[in-house]
Each structure stands twice: as structure tokens, then as C-alpha cells.
N, C-alpha and C positions, 0 to 999 in steps of 0.2 A: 235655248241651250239646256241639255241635260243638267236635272238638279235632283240630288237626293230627300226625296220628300219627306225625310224625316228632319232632315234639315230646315229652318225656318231663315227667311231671309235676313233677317236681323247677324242670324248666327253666322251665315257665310258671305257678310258683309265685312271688308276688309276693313281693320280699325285703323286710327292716327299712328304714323307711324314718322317721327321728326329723328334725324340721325348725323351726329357731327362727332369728326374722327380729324382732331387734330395733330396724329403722328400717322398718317397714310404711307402705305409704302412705296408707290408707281407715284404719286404728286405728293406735293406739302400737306394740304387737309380736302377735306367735302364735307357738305352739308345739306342737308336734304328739310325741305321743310313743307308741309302743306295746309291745305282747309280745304273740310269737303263745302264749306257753304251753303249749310244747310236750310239759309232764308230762303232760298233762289230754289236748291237740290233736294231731290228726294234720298239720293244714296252720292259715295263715292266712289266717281269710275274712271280716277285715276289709280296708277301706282308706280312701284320702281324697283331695281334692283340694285344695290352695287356688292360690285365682285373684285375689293380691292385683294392686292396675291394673290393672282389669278390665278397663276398654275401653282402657287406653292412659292415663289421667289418675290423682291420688289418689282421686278422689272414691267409688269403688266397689269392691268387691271380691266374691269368690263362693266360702264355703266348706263343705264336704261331708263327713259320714262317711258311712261305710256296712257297714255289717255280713251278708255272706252266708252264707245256709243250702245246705246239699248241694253246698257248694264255693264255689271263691273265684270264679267266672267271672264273676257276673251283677255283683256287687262292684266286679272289675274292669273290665269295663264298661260301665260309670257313672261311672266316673270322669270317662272321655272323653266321654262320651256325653250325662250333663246338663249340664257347661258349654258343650259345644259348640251345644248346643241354646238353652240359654238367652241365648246372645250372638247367634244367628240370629233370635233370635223377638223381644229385648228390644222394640225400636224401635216394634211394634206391642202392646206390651202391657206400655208403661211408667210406664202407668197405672192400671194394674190385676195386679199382679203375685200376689195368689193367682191370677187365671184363667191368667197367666204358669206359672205352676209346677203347673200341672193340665195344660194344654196342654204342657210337656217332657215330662212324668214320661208322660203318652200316646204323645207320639212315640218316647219311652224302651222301652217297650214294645214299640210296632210292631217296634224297630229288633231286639229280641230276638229276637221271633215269625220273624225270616228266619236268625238266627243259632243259633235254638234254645237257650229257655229251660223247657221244660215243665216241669220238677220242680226248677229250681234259681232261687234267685230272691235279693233282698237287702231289707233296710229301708233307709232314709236319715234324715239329718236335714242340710237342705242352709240355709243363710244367708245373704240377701245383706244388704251393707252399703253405705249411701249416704248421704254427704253434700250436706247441703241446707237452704239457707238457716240457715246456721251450725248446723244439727243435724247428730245424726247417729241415724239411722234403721236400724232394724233388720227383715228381713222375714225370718219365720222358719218352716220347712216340715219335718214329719216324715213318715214311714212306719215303724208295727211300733215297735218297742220303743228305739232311738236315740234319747237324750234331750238336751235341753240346760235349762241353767240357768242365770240370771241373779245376779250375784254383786254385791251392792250394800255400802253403808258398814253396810246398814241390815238385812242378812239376803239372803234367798235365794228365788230363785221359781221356779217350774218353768214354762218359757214353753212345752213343749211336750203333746206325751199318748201316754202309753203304746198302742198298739194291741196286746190281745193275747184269748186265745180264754178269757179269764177274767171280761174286763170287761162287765156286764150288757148295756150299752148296746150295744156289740159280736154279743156274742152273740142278740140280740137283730137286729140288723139282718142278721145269715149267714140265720137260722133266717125273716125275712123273703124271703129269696129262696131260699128250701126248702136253704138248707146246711143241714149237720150238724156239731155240735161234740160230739166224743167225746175223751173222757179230755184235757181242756182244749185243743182242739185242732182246728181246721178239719180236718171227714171225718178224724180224726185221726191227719193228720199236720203240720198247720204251727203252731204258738202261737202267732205275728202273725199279723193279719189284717188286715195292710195290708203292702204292698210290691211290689216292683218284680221283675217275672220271676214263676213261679212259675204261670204259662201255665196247667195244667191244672187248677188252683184257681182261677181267676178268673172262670168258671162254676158255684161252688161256696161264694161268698163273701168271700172274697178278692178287695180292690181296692186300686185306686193312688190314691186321693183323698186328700191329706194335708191331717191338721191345719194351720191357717195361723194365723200372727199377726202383728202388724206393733209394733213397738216404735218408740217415741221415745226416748232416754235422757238420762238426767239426767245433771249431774255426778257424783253419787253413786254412779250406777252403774260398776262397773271392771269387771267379768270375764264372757262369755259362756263355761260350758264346753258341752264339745259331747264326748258318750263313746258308745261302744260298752255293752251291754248286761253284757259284761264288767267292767265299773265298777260299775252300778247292781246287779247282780245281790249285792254283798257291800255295799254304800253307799249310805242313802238321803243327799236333798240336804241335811240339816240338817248330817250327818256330814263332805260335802264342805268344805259351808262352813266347818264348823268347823276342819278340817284345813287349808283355804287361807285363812284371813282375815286372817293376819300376815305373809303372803309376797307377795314384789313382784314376782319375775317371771312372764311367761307359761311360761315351760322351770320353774322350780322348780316352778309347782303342774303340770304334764302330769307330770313325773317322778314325783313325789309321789304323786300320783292312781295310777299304774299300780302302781309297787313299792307303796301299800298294797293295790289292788286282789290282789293277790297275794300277797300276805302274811296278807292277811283269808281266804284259800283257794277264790279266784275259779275256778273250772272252765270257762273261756271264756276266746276270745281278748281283749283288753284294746287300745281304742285310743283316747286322749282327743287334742283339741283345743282349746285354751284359744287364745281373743280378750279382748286386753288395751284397755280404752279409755279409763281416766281412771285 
């Protein structure tokens, strides 16, 4: 990826960036919390966004991880690049917000292909939230392996789907468009096979269509997390839950999540998002 060589890697490495906002205005609080990991990591090639008032009122908000591979750039941005896209596009497809989040995640694209993204690329799992008609609605989008989960009175649910070069279904759809998966792996080199960037794969099976889902929520429901693969990789969701079901805030379970993610001896960077809502 284009870098300005006056620029030294250190400099346009993204620093710690831990964020807890407990008068939110679309949910109760969020928390954001990370560790690049640097025993295991050379760099941090997670990041995130959040876009609480989103247009300017409570009613919406728009929140992002993103996890990148062969560096932190395409990560980086994305950051900028799908809320800006998604606040330009809303108005025409506010009624249809999967074709919303198919149409970004494409312009997302174009916007690399001039910046140059060929071999470096990111997953996402991006969420907007809106209230409406005394609910409150959840529209929730991944690429590649960024998971989230729903955190109820009553257990735990995985809203979103892993993309990677192991899942039948997957594999199955590369090897439709004459890819190759070797050694669990697009033309083996990517394990997701879904995300954002990653240009010379995208002729090879590799796309940007993300799972979509759209949630109502109950009272019962309180916590959407939102982690880096860093998390999932030592912790399935029962484990989460189990770890967060007696804690009240959004900062106590993001902390929690990371320092056990590491503690379990996570080999990845580590970055969770917790949305608090009842």
C-alpha cells in the first residue's frame, strides 16, 4: 500500500486508543478496549470507530471493528471511509440498509483500488443502531472472522458468521469461481474469505458481501460484544457469556474480555467493543 516515505512506520502506526462513554445517546454506554500484543505482534492491525449521534440526534449511532491482515493500513482506512460513506448514501437506502452496507463496503473498495490495497486488506463487523417507534433496532454486518454476540438475561447468540477458508459453504463457493483453497487458505495465502482490500484476491474468491442481519431487541437483551478475532481465537461465546453475566458495565466486561483474552495465550492482536442497552 502507498506510504509516504517521509513518513516512518512507527509514526503512522495507530496508537492505544481505550474509549468508555457512559451517557451514550442511541444505547446506555460502550466501551472499547484493546492490546496490540506486542510478545506475539510486531504492529497493531486492529481498529474501530464509533459514531455515537450519528446524524446529529440520539436516535442512531454507527459502530465498527476491524481487524487487518499484511498491516494496519486498509484497517485504518475504514475507519474513515465506511462512516463517511454510509452517512453520504444513508438517505437513499434507508430502507434497505443490507443493499446500504453492500453498496459502502463497494465504494470501500473502489476508494483502496486508487490508494492501493492489492495484498493488504481488513475484515469488519460494522453496526448501526436506531431507534424507532419506541424500539430499538439493530442492523448488523460482518466480513472474515470479526464476530459479535448478543448478550441476553437468557444466554448468548452469535448474530453474526465467521468467513473463513475452512467453512464448507465457503469453500465451496471460491472453488465455484475456479479459486483455490490450499492449506485452509485462499490460493493459500488469506483464511477469510470475505473482506475489505485485499485487491489481488478478489479475482480468486475473495469478496466483500457481508453477512447481514437485522435485530429488534428485547428488554432482555443488555450487551452486543463486537471483538477482533484476537478474543474468539482463545474464547468461544458461551465462555464470554459466562465471564460477563454478573457485570454491569460496558468498560468492566471490554477490560475483562482482553486481559482474559491474554491471559488464555491469545497470539493476536485483541480488540473488543461492548454496546450496553438494557
Amino acid at each position: 500500500m502507498n506510504m509516504n516515505s517521509e513518513q516512518t512506520q512507527e509514526e503512522l502506526q495507530p496508537k492505544p486508543r481505550n474509549e468508555h462513554n457512559s451517557s451514550a445517546k442511541c444505547l446506555l454506554e460502550y466501551s472499547y478496549h484493546e492490546d496490540g500484543n506486542y510478545y506475539y505482534r510486531d504492529a497493531m492491525e486492529d481498529d474501530h470507530f464509533i459514531k455515537d449521534n450519528l446524524f446529529g440526534d440520539y436516535h442512531s449511532g454507527l459502530f465498527g471493528i476491524l481487524d487487518g491482515h499484511g498491516g494496519f493500513k486498509v484497517s485504518q482506512f475504514c475507519t474513515r471511509s465506511i462512516p463517511e460513506n454510509f452517512m453520504k448514501l444513508y438517505n437513499d437506502y434507508e430502507n434497505d440498509i443490507e443493499r446500504l452496507y453492500q453498496i459502502v463496503f463497494n465504494k470501500v473498495d473502489d476508494e483502496l483500488k486508487i490508494v492501493g490495497a492489492a495484498e493488504v486488506g481488513s475484515t469488519a463487523c460494522v453496526c448501526f443502531v436506531k431507534k424507532a417507534n419506541n424500539n430499538t433496532e439493530v442492523y448488523i454486518a460482518n466480513l472474515g472472522d470479526t464476530r459479535a454476540i448478543l448478550v441476553s438475561l437468557d444466554g448468548v447468540e452469535r448474530i453474526t458468521v465467521d468467513h473463513k477458508a475452512i467453512d464448507p459453504k465457503e469453500i465451496l463457493r471460491v472453488q465455484e469461481v475456479q479459486g483455490i483453497i490450499m492449506h485452509n487458505r485462499v490460493s493459500g495465502q488469506l483464511a477469510v474469505t470475505r473482506a475489505l482490500g485485499d485487491l489481488n484476491l478478489k479475482k480468486e474468491g475473495v469478496i466483500n458481501t457481508p453477512y447481514f442481519r437485522k435485530l429488534t431487541l428485547t428488554p432482555k437483551d443488555k450487551y452486543i460484544v463486537m471483538a477482533s478475532d484476537g478474543l474468539w481465537d482463545v474464547m468461544d461465546d458461551e465462555k464470554v457469556f459466562e465471564l460477563v453475566r454478573g457485570m454491569k458495565s460496558s468498560e468492566e466486561i471490554s477490560k475483562a474480555l482482553v486481559n482474559t483474552a491474554l491471559k488464555n495465550g491469545t497470539r493476536d492482536n485483541v480488540s473488543v467493543l461492548v454496546l450496553k442497552f438494557n
